[in-house]
C-alpha positions in Angstrom: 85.8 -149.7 11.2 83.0 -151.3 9.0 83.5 -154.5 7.6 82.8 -154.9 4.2 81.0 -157.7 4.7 78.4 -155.8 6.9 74.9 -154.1 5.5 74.7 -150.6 6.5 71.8 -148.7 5.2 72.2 -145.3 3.8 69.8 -143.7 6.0 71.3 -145.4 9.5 73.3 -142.5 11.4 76.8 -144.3 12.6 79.2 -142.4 14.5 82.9 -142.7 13.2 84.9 -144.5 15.3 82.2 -147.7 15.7 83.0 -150.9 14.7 80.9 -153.5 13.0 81.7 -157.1 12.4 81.1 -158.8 8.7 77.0 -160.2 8.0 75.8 -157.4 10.3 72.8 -155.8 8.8 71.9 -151.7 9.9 68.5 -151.0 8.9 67.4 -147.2 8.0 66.4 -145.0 10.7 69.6 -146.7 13.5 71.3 -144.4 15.3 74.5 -145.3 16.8 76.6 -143.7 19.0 80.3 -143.4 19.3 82.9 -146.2 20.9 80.3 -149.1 20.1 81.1 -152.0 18.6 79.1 -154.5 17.4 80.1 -158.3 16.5 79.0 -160.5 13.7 75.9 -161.3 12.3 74.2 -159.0 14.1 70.5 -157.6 13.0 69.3 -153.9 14.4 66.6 -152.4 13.0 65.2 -148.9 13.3 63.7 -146.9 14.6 66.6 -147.4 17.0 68.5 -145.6 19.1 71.9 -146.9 20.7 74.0 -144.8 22.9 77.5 -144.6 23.3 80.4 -147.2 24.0 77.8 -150.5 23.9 79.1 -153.9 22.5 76.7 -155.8 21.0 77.7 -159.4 20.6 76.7 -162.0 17.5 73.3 -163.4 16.4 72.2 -160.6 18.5 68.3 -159.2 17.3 67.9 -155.0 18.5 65.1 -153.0 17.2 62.9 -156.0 15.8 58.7 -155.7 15.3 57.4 -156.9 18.5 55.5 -159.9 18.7 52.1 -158.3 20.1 49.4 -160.0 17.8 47.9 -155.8 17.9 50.7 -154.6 16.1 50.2 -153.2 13.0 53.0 -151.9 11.1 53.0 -148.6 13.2 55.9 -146.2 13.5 57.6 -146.8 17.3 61.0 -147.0 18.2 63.6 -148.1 20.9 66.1 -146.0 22.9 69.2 -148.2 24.7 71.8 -145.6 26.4 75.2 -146.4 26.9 77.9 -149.0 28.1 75.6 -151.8 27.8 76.5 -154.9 27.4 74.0 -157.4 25.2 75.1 -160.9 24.6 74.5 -163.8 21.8 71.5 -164.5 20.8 69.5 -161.5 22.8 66.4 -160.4 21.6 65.0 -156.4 22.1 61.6 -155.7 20.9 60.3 -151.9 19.8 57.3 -150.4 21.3 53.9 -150.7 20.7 51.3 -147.6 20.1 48.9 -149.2 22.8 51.5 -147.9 25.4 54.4 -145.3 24.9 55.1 -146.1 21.7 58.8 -146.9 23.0 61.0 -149.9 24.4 63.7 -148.0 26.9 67.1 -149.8 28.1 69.7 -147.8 30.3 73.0 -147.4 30.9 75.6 -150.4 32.2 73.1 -153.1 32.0 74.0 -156.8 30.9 72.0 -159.1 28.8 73.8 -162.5 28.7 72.8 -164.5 26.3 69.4 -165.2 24.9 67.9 -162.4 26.8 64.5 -161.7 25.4 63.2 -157.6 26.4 59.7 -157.0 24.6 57.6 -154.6 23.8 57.4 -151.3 25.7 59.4 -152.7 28.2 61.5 -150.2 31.1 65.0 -150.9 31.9 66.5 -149.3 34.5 70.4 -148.9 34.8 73.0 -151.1 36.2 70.8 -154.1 35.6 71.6 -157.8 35.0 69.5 -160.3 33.0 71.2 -163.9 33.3 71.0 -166.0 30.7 67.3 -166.9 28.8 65.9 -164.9 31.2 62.7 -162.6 29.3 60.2 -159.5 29.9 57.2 -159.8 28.2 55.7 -156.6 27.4 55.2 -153.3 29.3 57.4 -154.8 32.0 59.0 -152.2 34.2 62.7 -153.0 35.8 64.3 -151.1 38.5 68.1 -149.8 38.7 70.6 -152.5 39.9 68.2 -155.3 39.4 69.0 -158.7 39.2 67.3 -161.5 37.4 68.8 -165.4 37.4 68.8 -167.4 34.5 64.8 -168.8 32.7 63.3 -166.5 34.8 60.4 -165.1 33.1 58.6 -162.1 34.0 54.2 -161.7 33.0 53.3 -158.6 31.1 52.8 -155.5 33.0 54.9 -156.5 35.4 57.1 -153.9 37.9 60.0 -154.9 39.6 61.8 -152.6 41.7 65.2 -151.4 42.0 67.5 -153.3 43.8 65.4 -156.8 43.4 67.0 -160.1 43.3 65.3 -163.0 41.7 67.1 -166.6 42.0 67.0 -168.7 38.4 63.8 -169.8 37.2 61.8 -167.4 39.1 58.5 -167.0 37.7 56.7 -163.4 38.2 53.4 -162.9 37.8 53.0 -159.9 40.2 55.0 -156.9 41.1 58.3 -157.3 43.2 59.0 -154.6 45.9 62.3 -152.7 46.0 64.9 -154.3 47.7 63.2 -157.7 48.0 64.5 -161.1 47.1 62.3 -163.6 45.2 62.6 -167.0 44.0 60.4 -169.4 43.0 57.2 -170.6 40.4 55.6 -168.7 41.2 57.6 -165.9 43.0 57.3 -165.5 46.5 60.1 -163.0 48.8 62.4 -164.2 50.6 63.4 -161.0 52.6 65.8 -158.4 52.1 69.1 -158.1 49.4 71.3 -157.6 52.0 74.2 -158.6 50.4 73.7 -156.4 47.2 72.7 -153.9 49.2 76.0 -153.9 51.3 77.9 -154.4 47.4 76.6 -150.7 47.1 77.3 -149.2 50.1 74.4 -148.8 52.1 74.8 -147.6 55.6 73.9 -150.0 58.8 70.9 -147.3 59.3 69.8 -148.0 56.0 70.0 -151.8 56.2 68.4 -151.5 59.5 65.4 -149.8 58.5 65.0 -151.9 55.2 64.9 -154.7 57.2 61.9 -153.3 59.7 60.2 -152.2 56.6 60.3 -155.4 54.6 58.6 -156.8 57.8 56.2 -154.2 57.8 55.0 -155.7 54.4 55.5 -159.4 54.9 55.5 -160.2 59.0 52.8 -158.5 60.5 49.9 -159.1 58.6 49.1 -155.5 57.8 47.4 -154.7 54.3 49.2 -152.7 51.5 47.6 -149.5 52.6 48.7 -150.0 56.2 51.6 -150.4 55.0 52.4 -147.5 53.3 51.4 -145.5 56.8 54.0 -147.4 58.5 56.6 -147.1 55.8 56.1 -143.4 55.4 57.1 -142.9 58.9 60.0 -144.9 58.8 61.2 -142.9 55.4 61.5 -140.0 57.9 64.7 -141.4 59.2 66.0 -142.8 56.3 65.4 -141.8 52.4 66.2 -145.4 51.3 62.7 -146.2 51.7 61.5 -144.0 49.1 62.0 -146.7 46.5 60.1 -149.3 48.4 56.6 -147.0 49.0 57.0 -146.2 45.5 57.0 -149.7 44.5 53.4 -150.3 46.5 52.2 -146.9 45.8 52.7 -147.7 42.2 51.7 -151.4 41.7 48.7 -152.5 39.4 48.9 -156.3 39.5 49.6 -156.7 43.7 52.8 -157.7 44.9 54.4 -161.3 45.5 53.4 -163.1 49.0 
């Protein structure tokens, strides 16, 4: 299932059954778990961990140094979980010791191509990044989010789950759950109704997410009021959970 063509170091742990594709290079210290395949000219690096039944397609860079000027050589690592898929050309960056020490990628996520995820970056599950589109560092991505195509996200960044941003968005602050953003620089354009409906959300649900984004963005309230309002309506229906903990938990302020 390796091709002779391909470098595998010694010291990478490979589960039997994966294939790899001829000019591939496995550095010491990857880990890679069974039913993944991985195309040509592919370069992963370790530390590295990479979960089961991923494909990894060519010209494809996992487990690289990060580009943070700070780094210095030390040992940190990245952990991707399973059935990912991570297109040509994408580029995944492992941690740095000024945060966790660790880059994180879920489960069922797409990278298309040219994907760039840096440094200590958080990926949730279930997530799509369209083509070019890049975290910078310590960026934090919520389940089932979806990013267009060139858009680029600032460092230190949180974007919650559920969040659609149209191609060439440009974020510079934190994007609630469930909002839809476009724009340079972002700005929300309500509710992701029609993801949200994709995944089954009741009418209730949809309802309330509605009367909460407007909470946020209609009636002039501050965060803080916010959060009063919101907490009342999350009495009635869980879904809104995500959203305070988007507000509750943002550093740089949220789009307007």
């Amino acid at each position: 299932m390796i091709h002779p063509q391909a470098i595998v170091d010694p010291a990478a742990t490979i589960a039997d059954d994966v294939e790899i594709g001829p000019w591939t290079l496995i550095g010491p210290g990857v880990e890679i778990g069974a039913g993944t395949r991985i195309e040509s000219h592919v370069v992963i690096k370790g530390p590295t961990r990479i979960g089961k039944g991923n494909r990894i397609f060519q010209f494809a860079t996992v487990g690289e140094e990060c580009q943070d000027k700070k780094y210095a050589g030390e040992p940190t690592r990245l952990e991707i979980g399973d059935h990912n898929v991570i297109r040509e050309g994408c580029t995944i960056h492992r941690g740095t010791v000024q945060d966790q020490g660790v880059t994180r990628i879920g489960s069922h996520n797409l990278l298309m191509a040219y994907a760039h995820v840096a440094h200590d970056c958080v990926v949730g599950d279930n997530v799509i990044l369209a083509n070019n589109a890049a975290l910078a560092g310590h960026v934090h991505l919520g389940d089932h989010a979806i990013l267009g195509g060139f858009t680029a996200v600032h460092q230190f960044c949180h974007i919650g789950a559920h969040v659609m941003c149209g191609a060439g968005t440009v974020v510079l602050k934190d994007i609630p759950a469930y909002v839809m953003a476009s724009g340079n620089t972002a700005e929300p354009h309500g509710i992701n109704l029609e993801g949200l409906k994709r995944r089954g959300f009741s009418k209730h649900a949809l309802m309330v997410l509605r009367q909460a984004y407007k909470l946020i963005y209609r009636k002039g309230l501050t965060v803080a009021q916010a959060l009063d309002e919101l907490r009342v309506l999350q009495q009635s229906c869980e879904e809104v959970a995500p959203l305070i903990h988007s507000l509750e938990n943002s550093s740089r302020g949220i789009i307007r």
